[in-house]
N, C-alpha and C positions, 0 to 999 in steps of 0.2 A: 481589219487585218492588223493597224499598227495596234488595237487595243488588245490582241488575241497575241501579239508578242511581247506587248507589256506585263502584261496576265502570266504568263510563261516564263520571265527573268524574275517578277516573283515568286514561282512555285517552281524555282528549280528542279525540285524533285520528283516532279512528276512529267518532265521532258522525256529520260526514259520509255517511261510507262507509253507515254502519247505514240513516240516512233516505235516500241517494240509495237502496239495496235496497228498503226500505220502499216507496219509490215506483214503484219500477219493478215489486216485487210486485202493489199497487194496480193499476195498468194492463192489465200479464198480465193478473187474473183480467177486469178491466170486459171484455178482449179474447178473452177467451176461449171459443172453438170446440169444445165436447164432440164436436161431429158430427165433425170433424177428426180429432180421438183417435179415436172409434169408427170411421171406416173405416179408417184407419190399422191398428188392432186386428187389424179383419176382411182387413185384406193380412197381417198376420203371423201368423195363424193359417192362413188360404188355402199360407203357405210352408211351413206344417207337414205339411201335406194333412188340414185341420183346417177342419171347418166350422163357425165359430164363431156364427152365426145360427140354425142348425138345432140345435146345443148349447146354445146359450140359451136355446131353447123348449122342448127338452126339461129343461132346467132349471127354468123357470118352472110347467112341469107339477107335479114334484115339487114343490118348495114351495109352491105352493097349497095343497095336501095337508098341509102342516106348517107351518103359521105360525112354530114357534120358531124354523125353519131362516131365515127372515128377520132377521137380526140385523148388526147393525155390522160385526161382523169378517169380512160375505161379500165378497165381492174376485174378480178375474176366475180365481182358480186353480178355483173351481167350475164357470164356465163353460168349463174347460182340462180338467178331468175329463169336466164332461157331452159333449165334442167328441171328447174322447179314446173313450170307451165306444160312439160311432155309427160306429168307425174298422171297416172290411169288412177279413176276413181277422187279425183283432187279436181275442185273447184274452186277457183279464184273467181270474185266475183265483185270484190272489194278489197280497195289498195289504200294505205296511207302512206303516205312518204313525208317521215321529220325532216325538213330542211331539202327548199327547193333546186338553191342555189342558180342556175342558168337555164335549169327548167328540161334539159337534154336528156336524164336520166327518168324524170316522168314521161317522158314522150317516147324512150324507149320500150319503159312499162307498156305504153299505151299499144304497142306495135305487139311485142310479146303475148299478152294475155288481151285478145282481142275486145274479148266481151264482158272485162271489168270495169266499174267506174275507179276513178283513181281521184283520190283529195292528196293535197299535196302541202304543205305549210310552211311558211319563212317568216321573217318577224318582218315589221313594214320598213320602207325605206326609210322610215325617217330618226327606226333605234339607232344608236350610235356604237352598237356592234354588230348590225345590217352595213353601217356605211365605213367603218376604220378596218373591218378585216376583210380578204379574198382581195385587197389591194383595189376597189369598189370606190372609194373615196373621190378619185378624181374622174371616171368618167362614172357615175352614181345615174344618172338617166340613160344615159345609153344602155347601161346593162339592163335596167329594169327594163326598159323599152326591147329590149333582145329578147330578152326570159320570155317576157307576156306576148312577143308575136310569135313563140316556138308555142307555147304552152297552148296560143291557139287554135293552133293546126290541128288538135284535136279535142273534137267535142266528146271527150271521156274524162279529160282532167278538167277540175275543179281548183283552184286555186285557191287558197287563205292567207289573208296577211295575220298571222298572228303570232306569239310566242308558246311555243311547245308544250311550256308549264303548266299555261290555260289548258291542256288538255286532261287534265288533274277536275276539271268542271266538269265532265264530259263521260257520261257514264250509258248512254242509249246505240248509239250504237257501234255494231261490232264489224271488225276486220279478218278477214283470211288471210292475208298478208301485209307486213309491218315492215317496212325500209328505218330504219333509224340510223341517221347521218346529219343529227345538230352538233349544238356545242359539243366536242370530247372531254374535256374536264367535269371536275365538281362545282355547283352540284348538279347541275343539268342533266349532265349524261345519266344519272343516276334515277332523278327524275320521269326521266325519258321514259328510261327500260319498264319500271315500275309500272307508268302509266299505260306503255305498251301494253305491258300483261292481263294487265284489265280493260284494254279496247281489243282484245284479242281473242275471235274465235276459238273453241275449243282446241279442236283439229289441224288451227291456221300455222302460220311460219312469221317468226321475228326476225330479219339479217340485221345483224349494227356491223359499223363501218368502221375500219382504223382502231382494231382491237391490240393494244401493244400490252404485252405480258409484264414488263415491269420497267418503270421510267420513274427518275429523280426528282424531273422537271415539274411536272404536272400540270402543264399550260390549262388556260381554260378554257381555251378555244380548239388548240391543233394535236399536241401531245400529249394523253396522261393515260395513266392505266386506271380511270374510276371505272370503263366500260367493265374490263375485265373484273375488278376490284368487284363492282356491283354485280355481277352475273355469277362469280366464285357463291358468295353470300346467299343469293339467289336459290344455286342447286343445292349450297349446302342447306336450306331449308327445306326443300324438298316441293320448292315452287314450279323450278325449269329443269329442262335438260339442256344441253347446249355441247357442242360441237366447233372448232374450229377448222378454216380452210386458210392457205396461203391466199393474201389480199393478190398477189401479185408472184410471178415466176421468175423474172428477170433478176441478173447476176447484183443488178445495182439495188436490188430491193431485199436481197437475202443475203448476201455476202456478210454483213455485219450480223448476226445471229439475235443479238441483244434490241436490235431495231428493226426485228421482221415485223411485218403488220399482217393483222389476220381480219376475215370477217366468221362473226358469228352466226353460227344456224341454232335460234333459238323454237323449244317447245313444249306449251305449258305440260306438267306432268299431269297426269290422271287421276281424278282427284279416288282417293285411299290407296295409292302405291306410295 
């Protein structure tokens, strides 16, 4: 706080700027239209051949069943899985998930698409960007020790301690569907996608997570647009197609426009189109 008013008496000029946004933030949210965003949603899943109302309910099934699976970090990429799994003539059958995190979002997989196996990958406890970020640090066994008893409630997930990159070694076999949620920045993220494309079934589905359109910052870990950066480059070679969804509906998640997050529905292109 005091360094963010010290920051401020030196850049007098851009005070202004800050409360005229402030204000206009303000507004946005009093104005703001959830029902808007959610049919909106529901047209850009409809362009997927994606029934995003009948995926929600069958989402809402599962989790009543699971209370823990009700937590902060649900976001519309579970009601993109539960849409994706009521898709006729689509077989999932094989799951990778970049970046396990607390292991919740694999075990939801597992509940979703019954009768796929699911590999799941994080770096080991003992990288030093496993233990300084997600705030991990100070209780670092407990969480691992949480992850590994959720992850083994079911014998579908397979778990790997490794780094994503290694999957750049890894060229046998293939996936139907691809979750990528490691690092966001460069060069990782970028990495990721790539490698994605090549563990990935013809006919399969890519999602990447926390797709922001354009950002200054370029954290390596939480904020940057290389996902998007790398997926633009991508279609423009004639590799993907790719589609975005609102990550999230809520007034706090979209009111600043410049910081909406998205997830991507990525799909290899056919090869001679």
């Amino acid at each position: 706080m005091i360094n963010s008013i010290i920051y401020n008496l030196k850049t007098p000029h851009k005070i202004p700027i800050k409360i005229f946004k402030k204000i206009k933030y303000i507004i946005d949210r009093l104005n703001y239209d959830q029902k808007k965003y959610e049919n909106e949603q529901n047209i850009k899943f409809s362009n997927l051949s994606l029934d995003r109302l009948k995926g929600l309910e069958k989402l809402k099934k599962i989790k009543s069943k699971l209370n823990f699976l009700n937590r902060d970090m649900s976001s519309e990429h579970e009601v993109l899985f539960s849409s994706i799994s009521l898709l006729n003539n689509t077989k999932i059958s094989k799951i990778l998930e970049i970046g396990t995190y607390d292991g919740a979002n694999a075990y939801l997989l597992s509940q979703i698409f019954h009768n796929a196996e699911i590999e799941t990958i994080d770096l080991s406890k003992s990288d030093d960007d496993f233990k300084n970020f997600y705030n991990r640090k100070n209780n670092l066994d407990t969480f691992v020790k949480n992850r590994n008893t959720l992850i083994a409630k079911s014998d579908k997930i397979n778990f790997i301690e490794m780094n994503s990159i290694e999957l750049t070694k890894k060229d046998k076999q293939k996936y139907d569907l691809i979750w990528v949620d490691g690092a966001h920045g460069y060069p990782v993220a970028c990495i990721d996608l790539v490698n994605s494309i090549k563990l990935l079934n013809d006919d399969g589905f890519i999602l990447v997570d926390d797709i922001i359109l354009s950002n200054t910052d370029n954290d390596r870990m939480y904020f940057s647009s290389a996902g998007y950066d790398t997926l633009k480059e991508l279609k423009k070679s004639l590799v993907i197609d790719f589609h975005l969804i609102f990550k999230r509906l809520d007034a706090n998640s979209n009111c600043d426009k410049s910081q909406i997050k998205y997830i991507a529905f990525v799909k290899k292109r056919k090869k001679g189109l």
